[in-house]
N, C-alpha and C positions, 0 to 999 in steps of 0.2 A: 779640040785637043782631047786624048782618050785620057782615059781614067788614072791618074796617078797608082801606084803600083803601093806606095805607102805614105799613108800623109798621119804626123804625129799630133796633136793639138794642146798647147797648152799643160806638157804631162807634169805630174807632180809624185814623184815616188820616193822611197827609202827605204830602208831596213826597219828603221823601230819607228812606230806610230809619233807623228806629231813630231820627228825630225829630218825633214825631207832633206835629199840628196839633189833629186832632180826638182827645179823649181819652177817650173809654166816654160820646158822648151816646145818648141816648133819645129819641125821638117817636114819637107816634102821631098819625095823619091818617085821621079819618075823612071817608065819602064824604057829597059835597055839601058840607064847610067850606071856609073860609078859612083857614089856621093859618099865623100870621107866628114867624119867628124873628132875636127881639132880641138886642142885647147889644153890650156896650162894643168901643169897637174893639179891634184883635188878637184880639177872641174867638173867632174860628175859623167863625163864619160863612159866611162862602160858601165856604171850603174844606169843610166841613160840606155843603152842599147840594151842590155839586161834586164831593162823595164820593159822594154817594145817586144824582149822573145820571151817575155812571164815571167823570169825569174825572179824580178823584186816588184814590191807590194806596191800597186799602183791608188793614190789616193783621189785622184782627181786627174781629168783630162782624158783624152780618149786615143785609141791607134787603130786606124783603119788599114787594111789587106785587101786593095781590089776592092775597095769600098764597103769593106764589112767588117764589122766592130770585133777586134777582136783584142781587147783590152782589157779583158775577165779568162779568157782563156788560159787554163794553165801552160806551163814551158813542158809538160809529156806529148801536148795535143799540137803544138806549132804546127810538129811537122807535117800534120796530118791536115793542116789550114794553108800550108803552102809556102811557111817560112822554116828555114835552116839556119840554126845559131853556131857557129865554132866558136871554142871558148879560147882564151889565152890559153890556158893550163887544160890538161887531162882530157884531149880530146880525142885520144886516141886508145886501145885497150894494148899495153905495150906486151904484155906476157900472149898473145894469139897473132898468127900469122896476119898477113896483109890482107891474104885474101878472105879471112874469117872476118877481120876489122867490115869489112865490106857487107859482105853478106851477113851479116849481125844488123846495121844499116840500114840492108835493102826487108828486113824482116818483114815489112807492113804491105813487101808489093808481094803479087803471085809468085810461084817460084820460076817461070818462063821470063816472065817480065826483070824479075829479081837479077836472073843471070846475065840478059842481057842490058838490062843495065849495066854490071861488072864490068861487060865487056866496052863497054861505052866507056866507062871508067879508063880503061887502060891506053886505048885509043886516045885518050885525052891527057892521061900522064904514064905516057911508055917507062917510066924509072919504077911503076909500080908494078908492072906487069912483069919486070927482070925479078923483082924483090917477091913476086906472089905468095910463094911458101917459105917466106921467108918471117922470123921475127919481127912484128913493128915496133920494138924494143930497139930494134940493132939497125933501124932508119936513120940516116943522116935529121939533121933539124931541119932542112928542108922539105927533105922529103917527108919526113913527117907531115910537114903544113900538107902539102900536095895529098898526105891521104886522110887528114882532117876535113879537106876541103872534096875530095872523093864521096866519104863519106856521109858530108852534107850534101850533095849534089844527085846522090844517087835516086834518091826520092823527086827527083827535077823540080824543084820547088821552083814557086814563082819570086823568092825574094832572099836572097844568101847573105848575110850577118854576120860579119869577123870582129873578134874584139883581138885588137894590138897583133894581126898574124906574122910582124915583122919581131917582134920582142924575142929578148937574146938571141937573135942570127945575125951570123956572119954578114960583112956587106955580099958576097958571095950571093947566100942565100938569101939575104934579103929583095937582090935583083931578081935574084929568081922565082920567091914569091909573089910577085910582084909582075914581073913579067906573064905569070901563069893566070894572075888576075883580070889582066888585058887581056887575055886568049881568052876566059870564061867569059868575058863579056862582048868579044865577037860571037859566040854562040848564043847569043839572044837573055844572058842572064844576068837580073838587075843583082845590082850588090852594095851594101852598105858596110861601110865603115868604121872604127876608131882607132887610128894609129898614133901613135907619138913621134915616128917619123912623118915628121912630116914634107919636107923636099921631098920625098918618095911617093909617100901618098896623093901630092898633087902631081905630080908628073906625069900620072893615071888618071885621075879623077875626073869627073866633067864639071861637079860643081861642090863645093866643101861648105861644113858652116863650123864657126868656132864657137864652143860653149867656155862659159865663164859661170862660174858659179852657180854651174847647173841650169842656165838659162843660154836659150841663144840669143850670141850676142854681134854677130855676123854673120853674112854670108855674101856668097859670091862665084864666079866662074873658077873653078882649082887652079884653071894654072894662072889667073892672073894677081892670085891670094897669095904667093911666093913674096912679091914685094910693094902688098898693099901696106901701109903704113898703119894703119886703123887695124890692120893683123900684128905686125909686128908691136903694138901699145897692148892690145890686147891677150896674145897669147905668149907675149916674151917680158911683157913688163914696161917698156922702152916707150918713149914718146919719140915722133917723127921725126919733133923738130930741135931733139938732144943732138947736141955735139960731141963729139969727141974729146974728150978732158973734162967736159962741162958736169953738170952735179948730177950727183944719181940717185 
């Protein structure tokens, strides 16, 4: 079996010393999946993934890339180790055109290489290459996500990281993020997850895990997680074996 692409171990992280968010999760991300991570709100979710791209204060437990420690690394240097984080919020520079979004991005490669990555860019989401000189201000929410997701990509990283890319869209756009996800992963790129949709996110997914309290507290194949019952107690509240009328 080749070398998992990310394996998380026992992390433990937070904002303020000595009140951790994430509490001893686990994952593994193998290369070429999808792998979404679910769970009820407050569950430490994108403080969770947020801890794996550097941005919160890891206290304990380790995240390996390609089998190398990078769990001191700061969140300026990710990208430059191979992973790409898109944020919920402010992932894009909404006052510079599309194609400046880009080549701001591609800063770190040559400028040969730079352009034609862009060009790869476009070839990959044609709504961007209509929009090039245009405002990313004046982007649909979709399209946004798509040059969020450009943006992260351009760098060809070994490992892409979305927190919530479905949050405030349209169902509309939510398929269509969504569907753009499954095309980036025909192209040989692994990608992890946290969304709150979830019927969406598993429809994609290959294999999901739900955190509870900052720990992982299942996991399994994504699309068979839709109506595992051990899912539904643990990220909806509900026990399997509640009836209808019966007490709540």
């Amino acid at each position: 079996m080749s070398q998992p692409v990310l394996q998380v171990r026992d992390l433990v992280a937070g904002y303020e010393p000595g009140v951790p968010i994430v509490r001893g999760a686990s994952i593994t991300v193998n290369k070429g999946e999808i792998v979404i991570v679910l769970g009820p709100n407050g569950a430490g979710k994108s403080s969770f993934i947020k801890a794996v791209a550097g941005l919160v204060p890891v206290s304990s437990g380790q995240v390996l890339l390609d089998g190398v420690d990078i769990t001191a690394v700061p969140a300026h240097q990710m990208v430059r180790r191979g992973l790409a984080f898109v944020p919920q919020t402010e992932n894009i520079f909404p006052l510079m055109s599309v194609e400046d979004n880009l080549r701001v991005a591609g800063g770190i490669l040559k400028p040969k290489e730079s352009a034609e990555r862009i060009e790869r860019m476009y070839e990959l989401f044609p709504d961007l290459k209509s929009f090039r000189r245009n405002g990313a201000g004046n982007l649909s929410g979709g399209q946004r996500q798509m040059l969020a997701v450009a943006r992260a990509l351009i760098v060809d990283p070994k490992l892409l990281v979305l927190d919530e890319p479905s949050a405030g869209l349209s169902p509309k756009f939510v398929s269509m993020v969504f569907g753009m996800l499954t095309d980036i992963r025909k192209t040989g790129v692994t990608i992890l997850l946290v969304e709150q949709n979830a019927k969406a996110a598993l429809s994609i997914g290959d294999r999901a895990y739900v955190l509870v309290e900052g720990k992982d507290a299942h996991e399994g194949v994504a699309s068979e997680l839709w109506n595992d019952p051990v899912v539904a107690e643990l990220y909806l509240g509900q026990r399997a074996h509640q009836k209808a009328g019966g007490a709540t």
